[in-house]
TORLUM-607997 format. One record per residue (C-alpha): residue in three letters; x, y, z. Coordinates in Angstrom, 1 decimal, padded with zeros to 4 digits, m for minus. Layout:
residuo | x | y | z
ALA | X | Y | Z
...
END
This chain:
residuo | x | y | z
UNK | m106.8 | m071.3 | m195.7
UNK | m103.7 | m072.7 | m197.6
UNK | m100.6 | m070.5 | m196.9
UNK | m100.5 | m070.5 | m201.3
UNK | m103.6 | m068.8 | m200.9
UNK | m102.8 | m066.2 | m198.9
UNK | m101.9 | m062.3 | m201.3
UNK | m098.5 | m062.0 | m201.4
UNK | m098.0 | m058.8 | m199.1
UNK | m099.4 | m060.6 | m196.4
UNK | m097.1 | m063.6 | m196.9
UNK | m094.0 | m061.5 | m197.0
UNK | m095.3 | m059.2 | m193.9
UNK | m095.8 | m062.9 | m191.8
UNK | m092.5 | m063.6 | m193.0
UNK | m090.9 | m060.7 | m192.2
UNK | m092.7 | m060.8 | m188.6
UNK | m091.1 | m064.4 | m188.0
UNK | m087.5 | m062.7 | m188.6
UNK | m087.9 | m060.3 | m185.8
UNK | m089.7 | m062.1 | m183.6
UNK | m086.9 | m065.1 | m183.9
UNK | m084.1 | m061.9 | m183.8
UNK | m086.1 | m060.8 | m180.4
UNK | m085.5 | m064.7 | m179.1
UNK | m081.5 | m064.9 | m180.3
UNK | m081.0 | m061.5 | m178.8
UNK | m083.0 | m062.3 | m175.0
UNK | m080.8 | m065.4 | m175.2
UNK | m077.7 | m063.7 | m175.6
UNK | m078.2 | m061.0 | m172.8
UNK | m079.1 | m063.9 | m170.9
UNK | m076.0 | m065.6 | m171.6
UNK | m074.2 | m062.9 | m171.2
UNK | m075.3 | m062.1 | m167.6
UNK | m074.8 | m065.4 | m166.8
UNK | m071.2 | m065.3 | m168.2
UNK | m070.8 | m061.9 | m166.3
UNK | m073.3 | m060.8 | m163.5
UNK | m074.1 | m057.4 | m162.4
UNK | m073.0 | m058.0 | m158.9
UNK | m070.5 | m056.4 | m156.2
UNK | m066.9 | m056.9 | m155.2
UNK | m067.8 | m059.0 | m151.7
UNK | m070.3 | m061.0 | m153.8
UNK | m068.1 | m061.9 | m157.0
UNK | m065.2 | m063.0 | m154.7
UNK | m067.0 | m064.8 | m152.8
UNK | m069.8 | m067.0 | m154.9
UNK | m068.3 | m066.6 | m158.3
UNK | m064.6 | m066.4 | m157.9
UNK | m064.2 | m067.9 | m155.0
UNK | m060.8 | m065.8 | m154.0
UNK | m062.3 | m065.2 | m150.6
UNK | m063.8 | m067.5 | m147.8
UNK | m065.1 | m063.9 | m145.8
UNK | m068.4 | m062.8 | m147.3
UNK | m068.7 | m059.2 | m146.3
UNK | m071.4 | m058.2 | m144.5
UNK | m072.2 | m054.5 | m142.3
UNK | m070.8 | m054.4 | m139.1
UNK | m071.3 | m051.5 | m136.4
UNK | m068.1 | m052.0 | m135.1
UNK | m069.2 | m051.1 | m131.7
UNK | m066.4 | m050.2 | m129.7
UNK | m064.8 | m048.0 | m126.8
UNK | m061.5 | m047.9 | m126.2
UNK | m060.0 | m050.0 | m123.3
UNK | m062.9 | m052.7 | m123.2
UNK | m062.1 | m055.8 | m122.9
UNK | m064.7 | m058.1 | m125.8
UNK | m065.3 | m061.3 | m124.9
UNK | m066.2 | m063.6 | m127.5
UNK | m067.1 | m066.7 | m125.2
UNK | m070.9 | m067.0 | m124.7
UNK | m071.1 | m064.4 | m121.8
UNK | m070.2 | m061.7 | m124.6
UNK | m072.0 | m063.0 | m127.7
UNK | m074.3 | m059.7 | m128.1
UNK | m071.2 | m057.2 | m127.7
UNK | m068.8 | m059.5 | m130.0
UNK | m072.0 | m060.1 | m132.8
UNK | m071.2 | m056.3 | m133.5
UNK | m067.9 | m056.3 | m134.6
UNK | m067.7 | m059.8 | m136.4
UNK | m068.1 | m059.0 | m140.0
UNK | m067.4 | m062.8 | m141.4
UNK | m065.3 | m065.9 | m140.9
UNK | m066.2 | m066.9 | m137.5
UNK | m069.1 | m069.0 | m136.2
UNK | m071.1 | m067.9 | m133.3
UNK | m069.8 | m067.7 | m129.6
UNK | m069.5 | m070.5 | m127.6
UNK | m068.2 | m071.3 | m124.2
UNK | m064.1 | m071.8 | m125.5
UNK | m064.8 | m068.8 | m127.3
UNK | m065.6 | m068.0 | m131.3
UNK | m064.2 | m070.2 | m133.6
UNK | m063.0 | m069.1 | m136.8
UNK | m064.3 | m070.2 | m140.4
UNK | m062.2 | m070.2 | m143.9
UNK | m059.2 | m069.1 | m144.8
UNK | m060.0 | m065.7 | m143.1
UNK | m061.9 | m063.8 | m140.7
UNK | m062.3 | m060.0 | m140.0
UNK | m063.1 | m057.8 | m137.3
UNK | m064.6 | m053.9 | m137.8
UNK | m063.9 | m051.9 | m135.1
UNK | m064.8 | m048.0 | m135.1
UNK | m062.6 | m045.8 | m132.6
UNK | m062.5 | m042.0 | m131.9
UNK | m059.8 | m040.3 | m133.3
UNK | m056.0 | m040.9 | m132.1
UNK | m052.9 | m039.5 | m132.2
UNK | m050.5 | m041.9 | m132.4
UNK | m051.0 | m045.8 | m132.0
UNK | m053.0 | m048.4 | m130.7
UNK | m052.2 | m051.4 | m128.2
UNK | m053.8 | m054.5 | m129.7
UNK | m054.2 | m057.1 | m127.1
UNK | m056.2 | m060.6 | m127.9
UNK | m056.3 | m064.4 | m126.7
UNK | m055.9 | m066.8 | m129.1
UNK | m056.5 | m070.6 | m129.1
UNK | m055.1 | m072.7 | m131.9
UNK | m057.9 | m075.5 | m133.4
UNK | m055.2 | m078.6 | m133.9
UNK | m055.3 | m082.4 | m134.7
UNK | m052.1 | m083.8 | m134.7
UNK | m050.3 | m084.6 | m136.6
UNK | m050.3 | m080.5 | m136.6
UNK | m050.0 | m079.0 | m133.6
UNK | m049.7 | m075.2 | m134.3
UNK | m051.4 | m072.6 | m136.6
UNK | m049.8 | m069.7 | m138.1
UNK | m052.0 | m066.5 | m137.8
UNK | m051.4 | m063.2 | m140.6
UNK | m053.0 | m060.6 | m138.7
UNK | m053.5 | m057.1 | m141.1
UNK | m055.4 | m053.9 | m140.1
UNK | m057.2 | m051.4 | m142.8
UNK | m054.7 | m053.7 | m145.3
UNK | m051.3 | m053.0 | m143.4
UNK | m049.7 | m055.9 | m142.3
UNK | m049.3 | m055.7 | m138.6
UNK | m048.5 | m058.9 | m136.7
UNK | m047.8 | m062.7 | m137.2
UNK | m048.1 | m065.8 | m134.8
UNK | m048.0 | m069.3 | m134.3
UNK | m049.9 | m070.6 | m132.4
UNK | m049.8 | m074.5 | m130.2
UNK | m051.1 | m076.0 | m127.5
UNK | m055.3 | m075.9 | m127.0
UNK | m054.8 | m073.5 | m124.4
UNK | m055.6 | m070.0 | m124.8
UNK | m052.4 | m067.5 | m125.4
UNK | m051.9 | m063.9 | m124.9
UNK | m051.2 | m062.2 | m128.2
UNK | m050.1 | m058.7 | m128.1
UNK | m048.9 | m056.1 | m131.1
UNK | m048.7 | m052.8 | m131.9
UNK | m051.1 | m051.2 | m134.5
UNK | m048.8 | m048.3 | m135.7
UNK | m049.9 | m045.0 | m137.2
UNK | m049.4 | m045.9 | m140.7
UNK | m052.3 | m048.8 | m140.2
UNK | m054.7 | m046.1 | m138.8
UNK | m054.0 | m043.1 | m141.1
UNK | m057.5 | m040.7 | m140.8
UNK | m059.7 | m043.9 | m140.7
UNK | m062.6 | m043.7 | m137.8
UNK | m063.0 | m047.7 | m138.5
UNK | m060.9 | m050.4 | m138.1
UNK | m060.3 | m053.3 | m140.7
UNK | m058.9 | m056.1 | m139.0
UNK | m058.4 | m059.6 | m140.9
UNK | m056.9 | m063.0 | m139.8
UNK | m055.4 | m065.1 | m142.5
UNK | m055.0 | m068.2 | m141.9
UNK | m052.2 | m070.7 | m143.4
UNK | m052.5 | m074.1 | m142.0
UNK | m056.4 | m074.2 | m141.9
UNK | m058.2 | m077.9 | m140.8
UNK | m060.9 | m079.0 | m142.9
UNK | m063.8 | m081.4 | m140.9
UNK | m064.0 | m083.8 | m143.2
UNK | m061.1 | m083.8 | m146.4
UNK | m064.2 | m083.5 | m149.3
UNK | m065.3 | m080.3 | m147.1
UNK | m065.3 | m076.6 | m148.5
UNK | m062.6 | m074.5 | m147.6
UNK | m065.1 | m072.1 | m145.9
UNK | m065.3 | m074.6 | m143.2
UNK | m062.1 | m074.6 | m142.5
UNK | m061.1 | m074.6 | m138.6
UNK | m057.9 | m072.3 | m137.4
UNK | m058.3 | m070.6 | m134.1
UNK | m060.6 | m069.8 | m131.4
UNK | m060.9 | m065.6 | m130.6
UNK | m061.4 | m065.5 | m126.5
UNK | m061.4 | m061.7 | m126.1
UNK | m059.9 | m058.3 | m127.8
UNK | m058.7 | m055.6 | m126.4
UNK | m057.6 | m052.2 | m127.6
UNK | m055.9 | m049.5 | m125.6
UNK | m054.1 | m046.0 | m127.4
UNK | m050.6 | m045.6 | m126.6
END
């Protein structure tokens, strides 16, 4: 049937139909757009795939910990070190766990103390000379607590002093490594590939 011949009310109701159904299409496409523009997603996951501020993807942790223990993170003490790596390292290995990004972090839980804590780790610095060292900003629960450079390939002793005002109440410990002088593999490569240090063991005493 010729659209001419179709009564008038039924034209203007097909017409009017066409409107909203197009208005329904505009306004899907701009929700879509705008979700696009601006997901519905967490802190951890916004920094990390849309902002890109951070190479450490969050992730949960047990922070498994007693006090005193000595972690290895070579192979022999994969399982115990897996509980406490939260991002920014790669798996153990036999020279230890090598970190990945621009930072790593740690999650430790601990009982409560009463005044501060003895932070004791070995540290390898990843180098290709021309560098030779790598500098090492180590924070805990987001209180700057110690600084190194490291050199050599061999392993050093690093050991600082976590003061009260870095553990406050907190039955968990935050504990990030930013790195400075990061070494990409390859010079195209991400900067969440970036090589720094190598974590041999942690230890943790109360003082």
């Amino acid at each position: 049937m010729p659209w001419s011949d179709i009564p008038a009310p039924y034209r203007r109701a097909a017409s009017l139909g066409g409107y909203a159904l197009a208005a329904v299409l505009a306004g899907s496409e701009i929700v879509i757009l705008a979700l696009a523009l601006n997901p519905n997603v967490n802190a951890d996951y916004r920094a990390f795939y849309i902002d890109q501020t951070t190479t450490c993807l969050n992730r949960d942790a047990t922070g498994s910990y007693t006090l005193g223990q000595t972690v290895s993170f070579r192979s022999d003490g994969a399982k115990r070190a897996a509980s406490i790596k939260v991002c920014g390292w790669s798996g153990s290995a036999g020279d230890g766990t090598h970190s990945l990004g621009e930072t790593s972090r740690l999650r430790v839980k601990i009982p409560p103390l009463r005044d501060s804590l003895m932070a004791t780790l070995q540290l390898a610095a990843v180098i290709r000379p021309p560098q030779i060292t790598q500098r090492v900003v180590i924070s805990v629960n987001g209180v700057r607590v110690h600084a190194e450079t490291l050199s050599g390939k061999e392993p050093q002793t690093v050991s600082f002093v976590v003061p009260p005002a870095a553990l406050g109440k907190a039955d968990t410990l935050e504990i990030a490594f930013d790195y400075l002088d990061g070494i990409p593999p390859t010079p195209a490569a991400s900067n969440i590939y970036k090589r720094s240090i190598k974590l041999v063991s942690l230890r943790l005493d109360a003082i």
